[in-house]
N, C-alpha and C positions, 0 to 999 in steps of 0.2 A: 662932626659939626664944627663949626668955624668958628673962632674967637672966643671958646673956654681956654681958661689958664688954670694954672696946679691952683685951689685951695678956692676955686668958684665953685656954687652951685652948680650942678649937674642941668641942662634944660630937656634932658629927654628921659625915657622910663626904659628901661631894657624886660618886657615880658611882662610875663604874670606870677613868674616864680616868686611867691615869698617879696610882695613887692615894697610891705610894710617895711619889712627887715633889709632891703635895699636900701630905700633910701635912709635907715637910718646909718646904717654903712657908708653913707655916698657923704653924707651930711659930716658926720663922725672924722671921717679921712680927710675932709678937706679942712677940717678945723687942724688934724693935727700934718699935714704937708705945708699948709700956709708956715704954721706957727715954727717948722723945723725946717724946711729946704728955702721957703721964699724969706723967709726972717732969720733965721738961723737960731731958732731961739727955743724955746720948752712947750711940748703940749700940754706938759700938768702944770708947770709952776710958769708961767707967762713973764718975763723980766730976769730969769734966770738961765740965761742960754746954755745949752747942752748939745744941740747941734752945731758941733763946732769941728773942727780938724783934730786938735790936741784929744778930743774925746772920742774919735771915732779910730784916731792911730790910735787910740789907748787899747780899745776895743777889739782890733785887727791885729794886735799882738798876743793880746790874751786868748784869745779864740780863734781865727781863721790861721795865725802864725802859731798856735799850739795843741792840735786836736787831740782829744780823748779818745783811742781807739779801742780802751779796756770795753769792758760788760757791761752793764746799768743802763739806769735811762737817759734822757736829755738832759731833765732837769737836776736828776744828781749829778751828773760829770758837769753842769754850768756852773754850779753853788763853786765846784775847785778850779774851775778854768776863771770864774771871774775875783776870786780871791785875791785883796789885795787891790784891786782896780779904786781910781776916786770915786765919791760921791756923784761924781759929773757925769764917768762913765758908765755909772752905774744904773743912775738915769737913765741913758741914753737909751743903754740897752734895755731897759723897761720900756720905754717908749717903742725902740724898734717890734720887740716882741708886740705889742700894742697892735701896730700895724698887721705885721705877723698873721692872728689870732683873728681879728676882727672881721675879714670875710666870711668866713668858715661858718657854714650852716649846717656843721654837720662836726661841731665840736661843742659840748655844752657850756653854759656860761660859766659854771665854778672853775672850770679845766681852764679857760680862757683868763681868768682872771688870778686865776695860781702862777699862769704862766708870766704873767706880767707881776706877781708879788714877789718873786722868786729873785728875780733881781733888787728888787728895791731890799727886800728882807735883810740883804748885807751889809747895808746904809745905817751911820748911827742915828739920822733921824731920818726913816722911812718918808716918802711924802704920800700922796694917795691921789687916786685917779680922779678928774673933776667930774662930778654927776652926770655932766651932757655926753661928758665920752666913754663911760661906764653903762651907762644905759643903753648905751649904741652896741654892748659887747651880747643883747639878748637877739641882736639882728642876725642876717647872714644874706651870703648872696651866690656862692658856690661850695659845694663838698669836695671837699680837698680827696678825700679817701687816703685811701692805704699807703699808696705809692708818697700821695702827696708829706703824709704824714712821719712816714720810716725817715723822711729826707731832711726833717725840720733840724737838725743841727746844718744841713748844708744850705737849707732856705735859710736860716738865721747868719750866715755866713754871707751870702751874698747882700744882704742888707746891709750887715758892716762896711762890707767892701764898696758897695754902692754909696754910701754915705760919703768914706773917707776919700771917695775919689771924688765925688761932688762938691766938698766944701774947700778943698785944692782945686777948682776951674778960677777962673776968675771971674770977677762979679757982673762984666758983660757977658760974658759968654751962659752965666745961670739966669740973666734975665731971658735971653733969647729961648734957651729950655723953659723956662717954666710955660712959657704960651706956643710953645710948637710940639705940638705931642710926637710927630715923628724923630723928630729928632733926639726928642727924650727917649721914645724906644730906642733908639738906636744903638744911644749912651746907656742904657740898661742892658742890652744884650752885648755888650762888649765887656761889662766888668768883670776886671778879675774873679778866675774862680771856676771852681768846678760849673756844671751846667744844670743845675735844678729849674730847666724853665718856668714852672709851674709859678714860683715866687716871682721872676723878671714879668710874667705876663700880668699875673695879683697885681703888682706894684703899678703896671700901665695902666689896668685898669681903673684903679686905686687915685690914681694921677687925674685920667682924662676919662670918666666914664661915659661919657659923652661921643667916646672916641672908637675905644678898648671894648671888647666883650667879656663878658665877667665867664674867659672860660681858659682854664689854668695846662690844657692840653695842646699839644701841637699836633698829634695828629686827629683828636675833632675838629679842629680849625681844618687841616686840611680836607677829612673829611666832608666836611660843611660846601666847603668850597666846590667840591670835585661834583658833589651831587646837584649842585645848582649852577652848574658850569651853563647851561643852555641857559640862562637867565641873566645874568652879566660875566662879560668875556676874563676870563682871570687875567691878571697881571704879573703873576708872579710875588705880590705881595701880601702875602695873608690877609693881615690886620686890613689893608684897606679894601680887599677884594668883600669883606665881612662887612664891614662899613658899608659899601656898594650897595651889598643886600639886603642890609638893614633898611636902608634908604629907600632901596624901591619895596620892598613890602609894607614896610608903614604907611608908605605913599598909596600904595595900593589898597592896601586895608583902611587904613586914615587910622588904625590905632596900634598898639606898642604887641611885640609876641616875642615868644620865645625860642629857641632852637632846640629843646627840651622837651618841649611839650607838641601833640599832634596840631597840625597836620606834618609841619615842618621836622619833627624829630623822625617820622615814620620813613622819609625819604634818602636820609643818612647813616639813620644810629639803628642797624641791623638785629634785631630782639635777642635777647640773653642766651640762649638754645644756639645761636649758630654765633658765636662770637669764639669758637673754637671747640676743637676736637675731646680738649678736656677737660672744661667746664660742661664740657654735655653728655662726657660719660659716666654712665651710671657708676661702674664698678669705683671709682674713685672715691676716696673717702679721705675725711679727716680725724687728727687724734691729739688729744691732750696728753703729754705723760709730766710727770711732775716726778722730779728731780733734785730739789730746793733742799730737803732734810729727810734725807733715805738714814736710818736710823741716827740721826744726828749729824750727818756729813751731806755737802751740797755737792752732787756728783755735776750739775750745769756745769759749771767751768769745765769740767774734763769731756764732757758731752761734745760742748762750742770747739774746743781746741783741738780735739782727735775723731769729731764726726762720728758720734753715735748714740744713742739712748739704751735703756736698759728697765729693766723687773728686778727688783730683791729677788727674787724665787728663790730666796734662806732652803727653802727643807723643799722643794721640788725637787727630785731625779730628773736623770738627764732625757731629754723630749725635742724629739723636729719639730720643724716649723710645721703648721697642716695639722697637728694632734686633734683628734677628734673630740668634741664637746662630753662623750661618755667616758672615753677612755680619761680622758682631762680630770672629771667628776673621780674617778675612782684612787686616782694617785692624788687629788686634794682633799678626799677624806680619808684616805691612810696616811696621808705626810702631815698635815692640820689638824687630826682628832684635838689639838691643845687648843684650838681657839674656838670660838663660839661659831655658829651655825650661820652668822650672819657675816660674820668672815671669812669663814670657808666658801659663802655662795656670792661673795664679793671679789675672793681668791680667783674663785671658778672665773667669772667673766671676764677679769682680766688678761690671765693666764689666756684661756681661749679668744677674746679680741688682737692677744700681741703676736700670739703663736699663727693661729688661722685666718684671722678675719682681717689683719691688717695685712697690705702687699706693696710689693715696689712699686713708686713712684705716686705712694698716699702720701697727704701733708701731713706733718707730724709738728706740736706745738710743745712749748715749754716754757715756765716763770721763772722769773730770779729778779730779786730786790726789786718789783714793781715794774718789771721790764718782760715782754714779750718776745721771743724769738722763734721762728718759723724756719721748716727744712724740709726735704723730702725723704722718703724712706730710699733708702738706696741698694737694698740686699735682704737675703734671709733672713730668716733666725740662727744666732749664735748662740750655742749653750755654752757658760765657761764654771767648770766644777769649783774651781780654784776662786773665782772670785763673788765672798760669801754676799755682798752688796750690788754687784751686777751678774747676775747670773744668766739671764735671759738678755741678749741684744742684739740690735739689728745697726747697722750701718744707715749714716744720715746723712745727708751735703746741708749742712745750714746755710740761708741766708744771709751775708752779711752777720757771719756771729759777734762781730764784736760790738755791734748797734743793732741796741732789744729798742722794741716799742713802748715807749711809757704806758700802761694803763688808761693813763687819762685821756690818751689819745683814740683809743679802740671805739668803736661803735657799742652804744650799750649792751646790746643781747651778747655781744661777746666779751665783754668787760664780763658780766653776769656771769656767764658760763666759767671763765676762769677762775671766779671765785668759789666753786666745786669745790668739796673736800677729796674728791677719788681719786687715788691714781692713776687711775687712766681711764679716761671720758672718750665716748662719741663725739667729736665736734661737727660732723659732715655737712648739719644745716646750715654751718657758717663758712662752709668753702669757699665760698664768691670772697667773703672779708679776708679769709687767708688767701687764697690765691691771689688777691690783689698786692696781696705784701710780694709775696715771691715775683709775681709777673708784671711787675712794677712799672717796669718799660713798654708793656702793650696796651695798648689804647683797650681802656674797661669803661662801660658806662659810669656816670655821678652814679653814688650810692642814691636809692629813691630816697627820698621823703617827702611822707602823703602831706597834705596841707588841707586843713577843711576852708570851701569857700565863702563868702561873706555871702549875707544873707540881699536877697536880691527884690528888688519894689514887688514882682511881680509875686512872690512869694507870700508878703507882709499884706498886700492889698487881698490874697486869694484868703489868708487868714483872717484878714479884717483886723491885725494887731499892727501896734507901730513898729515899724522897721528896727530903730532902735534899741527897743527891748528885746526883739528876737536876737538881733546882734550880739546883744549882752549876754545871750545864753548860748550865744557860739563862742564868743570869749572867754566863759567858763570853763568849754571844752575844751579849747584851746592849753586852758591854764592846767586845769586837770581832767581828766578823759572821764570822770564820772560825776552825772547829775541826776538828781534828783527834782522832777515834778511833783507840787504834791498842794494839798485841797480838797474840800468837798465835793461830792458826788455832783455830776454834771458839769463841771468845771472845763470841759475837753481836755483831761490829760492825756491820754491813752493817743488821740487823736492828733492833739499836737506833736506828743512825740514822735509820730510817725512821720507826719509831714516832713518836721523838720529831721529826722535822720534823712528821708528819701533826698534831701534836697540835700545833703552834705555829702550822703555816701552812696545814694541812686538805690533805685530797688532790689539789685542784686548784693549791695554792699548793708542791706537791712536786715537783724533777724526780730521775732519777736517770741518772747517764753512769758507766761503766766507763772507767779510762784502762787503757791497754796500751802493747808498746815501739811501734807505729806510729802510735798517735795523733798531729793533729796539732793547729796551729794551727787551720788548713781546716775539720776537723772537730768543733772542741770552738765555737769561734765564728764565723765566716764564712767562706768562701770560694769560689774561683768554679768552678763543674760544668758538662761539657755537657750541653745540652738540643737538643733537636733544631729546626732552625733551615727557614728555607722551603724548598722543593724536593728536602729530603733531606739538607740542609746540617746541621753541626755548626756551635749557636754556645754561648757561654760567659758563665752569669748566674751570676749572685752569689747564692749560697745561704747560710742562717744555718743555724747550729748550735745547741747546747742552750743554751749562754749567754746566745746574743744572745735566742734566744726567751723565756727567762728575765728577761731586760732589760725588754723590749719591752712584757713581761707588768707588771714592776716599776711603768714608767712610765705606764704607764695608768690602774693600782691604787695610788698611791703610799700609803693606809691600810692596806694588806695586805702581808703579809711571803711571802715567795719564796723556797725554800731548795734550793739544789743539792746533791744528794749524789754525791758523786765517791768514789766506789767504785775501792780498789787505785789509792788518788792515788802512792804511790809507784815505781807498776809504769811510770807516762807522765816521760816527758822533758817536766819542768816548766817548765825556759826555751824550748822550742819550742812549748810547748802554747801558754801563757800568750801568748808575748809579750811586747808591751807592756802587755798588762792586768795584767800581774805587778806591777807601779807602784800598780793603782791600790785592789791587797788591801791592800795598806800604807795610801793617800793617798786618803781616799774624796771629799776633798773639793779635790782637782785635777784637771787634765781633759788627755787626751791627745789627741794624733791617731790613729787606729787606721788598718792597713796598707794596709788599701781603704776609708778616708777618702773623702768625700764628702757635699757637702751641714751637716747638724747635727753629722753625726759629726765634724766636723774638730776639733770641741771634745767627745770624748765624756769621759762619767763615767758612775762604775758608780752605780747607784741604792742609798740606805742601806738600802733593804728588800731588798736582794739578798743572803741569807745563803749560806757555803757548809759543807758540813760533808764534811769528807774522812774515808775510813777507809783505816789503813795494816797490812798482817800483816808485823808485826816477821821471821816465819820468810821471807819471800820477800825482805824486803831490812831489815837493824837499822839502829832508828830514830837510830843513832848517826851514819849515813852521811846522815842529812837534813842538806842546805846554813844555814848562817849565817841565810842572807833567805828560806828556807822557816818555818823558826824565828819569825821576826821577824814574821811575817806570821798565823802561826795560831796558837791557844791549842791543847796537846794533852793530853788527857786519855787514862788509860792503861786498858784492862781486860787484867787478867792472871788465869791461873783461880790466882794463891794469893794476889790482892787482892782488898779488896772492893772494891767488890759483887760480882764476881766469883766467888768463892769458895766461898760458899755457896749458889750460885745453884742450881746441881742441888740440890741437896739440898733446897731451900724448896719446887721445882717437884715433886721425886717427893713430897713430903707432900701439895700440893696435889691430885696428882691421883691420891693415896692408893695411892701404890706403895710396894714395899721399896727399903731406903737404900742393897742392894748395889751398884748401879752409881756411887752417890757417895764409895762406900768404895772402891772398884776404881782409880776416877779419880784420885782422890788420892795412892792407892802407885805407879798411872802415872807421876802429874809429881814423885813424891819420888824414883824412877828415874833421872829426864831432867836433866841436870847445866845444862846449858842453859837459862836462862831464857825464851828467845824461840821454844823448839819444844815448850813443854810446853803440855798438848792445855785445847782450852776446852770449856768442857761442854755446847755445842752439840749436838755428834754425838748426844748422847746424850737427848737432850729431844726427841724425835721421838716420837709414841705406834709405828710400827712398829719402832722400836727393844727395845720391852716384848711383843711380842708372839712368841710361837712360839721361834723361834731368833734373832731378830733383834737381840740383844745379841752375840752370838757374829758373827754376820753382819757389822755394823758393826766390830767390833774388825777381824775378816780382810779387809775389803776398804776402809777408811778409815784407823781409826787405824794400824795397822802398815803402808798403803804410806806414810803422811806419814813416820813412824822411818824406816821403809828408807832414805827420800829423807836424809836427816838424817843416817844415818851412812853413806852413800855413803863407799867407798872406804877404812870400817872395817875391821877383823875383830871385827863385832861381829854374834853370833844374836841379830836383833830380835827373832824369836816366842820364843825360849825366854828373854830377858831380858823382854820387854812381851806375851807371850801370855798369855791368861785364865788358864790352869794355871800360872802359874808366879805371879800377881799373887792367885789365889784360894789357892794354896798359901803365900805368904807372909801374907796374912790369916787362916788358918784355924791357924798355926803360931808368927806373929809374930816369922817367921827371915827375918834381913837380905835385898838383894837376892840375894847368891850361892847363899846357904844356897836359894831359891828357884829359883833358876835350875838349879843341880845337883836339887835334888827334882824341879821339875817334870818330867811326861811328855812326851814328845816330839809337836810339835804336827804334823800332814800338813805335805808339802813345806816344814819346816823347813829355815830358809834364814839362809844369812848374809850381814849386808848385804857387795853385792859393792865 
């Protein structure tokens, strides 16, 4: 689009992705490109200029002219590469980082704002991020991934270098860049320096969103192109062949898409299964072994520097690769009788996963000092008698061993997973996130992530609730994945909840469980049932329940959101249901062992698309008597029938479907009766169409609302029909006499009764 310049608002929308967190990324950048390329001045401290030449050579010395090729992370080897640098450069490179960090939707906020303290921290007086552009660090607008991420000391590099050649043009030739985006790319893909496109493309984007696609790959770009070749003729120029297209499809449609999302994504971006040979074969697998402090000593360096891993196997005999799971069993309980029963059958699995079950050309993972490093297995098993600290090992090619992945960088389910105590872990579920480290260069899908959508008129109108409140409980969701409905009987909990998951996550992405006093663990997540065994025998497998299959669903769809609805959550015994998953509605991003552990699950975690929504009736147990860490754990939103939305809700629903407003009127001197907040009636019962027909107003009072009362003043001397019967509730409407004055008038209803 014609006539944006560096550090204007954006006039177009790019999609549906995540559109909130867009523009606060589009908004965000341009505050701080005005403030640093068009002004040459500071995005935190404004009047203190930092984008300058003296600060960006300062920069390009210390960093791009001096790389850290040892082990660690980024952020450790920056703390010594920026040591010594001024206050100015110090900045700067807070700021660069800033830019850096700030698309990434698929890096969490803390990580993003480490990244940018981390330089300022060496400052004697630190400064701090301005709130508008700290706020902008919860947005996002593409997932960097893996590739993206292994590269950030060289995407930090080309920034440097991008700068310091920038503020050396002279000051005609930076006016002409800032309002020509081609020729800013141009000047971007020319700067010194190795070739981390991903950041040159960030940066255009960044510059000119208006222009740039917020897509950090070169070959989806081409991609993209090749597939819609019949639709505008290519040029040979990426960037503006994607512009082309952008063009004519908005134009076509009249509103903003994505290339991400169907129909358009389906035409390019070839489904996960066939993006190669060994992403799709089964037999491959993945493995944690941990190395860090083998009885005191960090074998990783010697791992990274001579390509291999290793087992203690202290007191194993010598054993091939292939050793059978019994024969294994019998030499770790003659060699281990000295340690307990839970190490020996921990011994076991190891032993047999490194010997049998792992093979050449599985990924193999490894930590040291907060850093990730990934290899391929590259050979047998070696037995070596002689050495009492690696006795078992196999040959490895690491990745790039002298650059680990920081932690903070990883995807959470694997960040989780590494924090395992085991020596050696299953990681297989996360092979997409490991393969992408190693095959860094091949064009791999964005990592998904699911997004719930807003809530829609049509949605709000079929509910008869205002749009905005419903919003507010997708916001909830949004903020934490667990809610709590909750209210008196007839309130439409159960019902709402449903709507609104069907409408976030569709009917296939919906489950619903009922808890009760005998629910258990067994039944809500797994456990073990007889099945009938050979000959007539009884034996006992392992069955999942609605959670795990919820899980199981989670992790295969990680684009799609998953929503449990747990109906009468307060009626189950929540510390026996739960468990130890009760940890992890808190802590989504740590990993337990679960009770029948085994295999991946020793490190499990709950997947972020796994919502829950619980509903509670205040009249069966007050929500007053909810635990401290029930609390802690879910957001609860209240429907009461004399709040709103609540409130008026019969009454929007009889105009709808063009009834009289007696039964809204009735309800009402109902719960102005019922002193009790928590047993006054929700207007459910009564939005039924056989509720309007014939006698069935009448009907539902005698055989609904007046046993709930009964139940309620159990143990009174109170006449619920002649205090809450129709005649005594239509006698004070027709009279506008208190309750008693009502209750004396009214006629005496059949088998008037008082609660016993």
């Amino acid at each position: 689009m014609a006539g944006q310049c560096i550090g204007e608002r954006p006039r177009r929308e790019h999609g549906t992705r995540n559109q909130r967190g867009e523009e606060k990324v589009q908004s965000a950048a341009a505050i701080v490109l005005r403030r640093g390329l068009v002004e040459g001045d500071s995005a935190f401290t404004p009047g203190s200029p930092v984008w300058t030449a003296p600060a960006a050579a300062e920069l390009e010395r210390a960093f791009v002219d001096n790389p850290d090729l040892g082990p660690g992370s980024f952020l450790e080897k920056l703390r010594g590469q920026l040591a010594g640098c001024s206050p100015t450069a110090l900045q700067l490179a807070a700021e660069l980082q800033y830019l850096s960090v700030l698309p990434l939707s698929d890096l969490k906020v803390e990580t993003k704002r480490e990244r940018i303290r981390r330089p300022l921290s060496s400052m004697a007086e630190p400064v701090a991020v301005p709130p508008e552009l700290d706020s902008a660090l919860s947005g996002g607008v593409f997932n960097g991934g893996m590739g993206y991420k292994v590269q950030v000391w060289n995407q930090f590099g080309v920034f440097i270098s991008f700068v310091r050649t920038w503020t050396e043009l002279p000051a005609a030739e930076r006016q002409r860049l800032i309002c020509d985006p081609w020729v800013f790319r141009d000047l971007l893909h020319s700067t010194p320096g190795s070739n981390p496109a991903g950041q040159r493309h960030a940066l255009a984007y960044l510059a000119f969103p208006d222009v740039f696609e917020p897509i950090i790959s070169d070959q989806h770009k081409r991609k993209i192109r090749s597939a819609f070749a019949d639709v505008v003729a290519p040029t040979g120029d990426l960037d503006r062949d994607l512009l082309a297209l952008r063009d004519h499809f908005e134009q076509a449609t009249g509103e903003p898409f994505d290339w991400y999302q169907p129909p358009y994504r389906d035409k390019w971006l070839p489904p996960p299964q066939s993006l190669g040979a060994k992403a799709a074969a089964p037999s491959r697998r993945a493995w944690l072994v941990r190395g860090a402090s083998v009885q005191g000593t960090s074998l990783v360096p010697s791992w990274l520097a001579e390509g291999w891993i290793s087992l203690a196997a202290t007191h194993l005999p010598p054993v091939e690769g292939g050793t059978g799971h019994e024969e294994l069993r019998h030499l770790v309980d003659e060699n281990y009788g000295h340690v307990s029963y839970s190490q020996r059958d921990q011994k076991l699995d190891e032993f047999h996963a490194f010997l049998t079950r792992m093979q050449t050309a599985d990924l193999v993972a490894t930590t040291d000092k907060g850093a990730l490093y990934v290899g391929e297995v590259d050979g047998d098993v070696e037995y070596r008698s002689a050495e009492a600290l690696s006795r078992l090992r196999r040959p490895v090619k690491w990745d790039n061993p002298g650059d680990g992945v920081d932690f903070a960088d990883l995807p959470a389910t694997l960040a989780a997973k590494l924090q395992s105590p085991h020596e050696l872990l299953d990681l297989t579920a996360q092979l997409p996130e490991l393969e992408e480290l190693v095959d860094r260069n091949e064009a791999v899908p964005p990592v998904a992530i699911f997004a719930l959508p807003d809530v829609t008129d049509d949605l709000a109108d079929e509910l008869l609730m205002p749009r905005t409140w419903l919003q507010e409980c997708v916001e909830l969701l949004r903020d934490r994945p667990q809610l709590v409905l909750y209210g008196p009987p007839g309130t439409g909990k159960t019902y709402l909840a449903q709507k609104l998951a069907r409408h976030l996550a569709g009917p296939e992405g919906t489950t619903l469980v009922q808890f009760h006093p005998a629910y258990s663990y067994e039944d809500f997540f797994e456990g073990y049932r007889p099945v009938a065994g050979e000959g007539g025998t009884v034996a006992f497998k392992l069955r999942p329940g609605p959670l795990r299959r919820v899980v199981d669903q989670a992790l295969q769809h990680p684009e799609q959101p998953f929503i449990l609805i747990i109906d009468e959550l307060n009626r189950g015994n929540l510390a026996r249901i739960f468990g130890e998953l009760y940890f992890l509605l808190e802590y989504r991003d740590e990993a337990i062992e679960l009770l029948y552990a085994s295999g991946d699950d020793k490190a499990f975690t709950l997947p972020p698309n796994v919502l829950v929504i619980g509903t509670m009736n205040t009249a069966d147990r007050s929500i007053a008597l909810v635990d401290a860490a029930m609390r802690r754990r879910f957001n609860f939103v209240s429907l009461h029938p004399e709040e709103e939305p609540t409130r008026g809700l019969l009454g929007r629903w009889l105009e709808r479907e063009g009834r009289q407003d007696e039964p809204a009127r009735l309800l009402a001197e109902l719960n102005r009766r019922i002193d009790d907040s928590d047993f006054k009636v929700g207007p459910s019962y009564l939005m039924r169409p056989a509720t309007h027909q014939g006698d069935g107003l009448e009907r539902v009072w005698r055989t609904a609302i007046l046993p709930l009362l009964e139940e309620h003043h159990y143990g009174e001397a109170v006449n619920v029909r002649r205090r809450y019967g129709l005649p005594a509730l239509r006698a004070s409407l027709a009279g506008g006499s208190d309750t008693r004055d009502a209750e004396s008038a009214a006629p005496p209803e059949p088998d008037d009764a008082v609660a016993p």
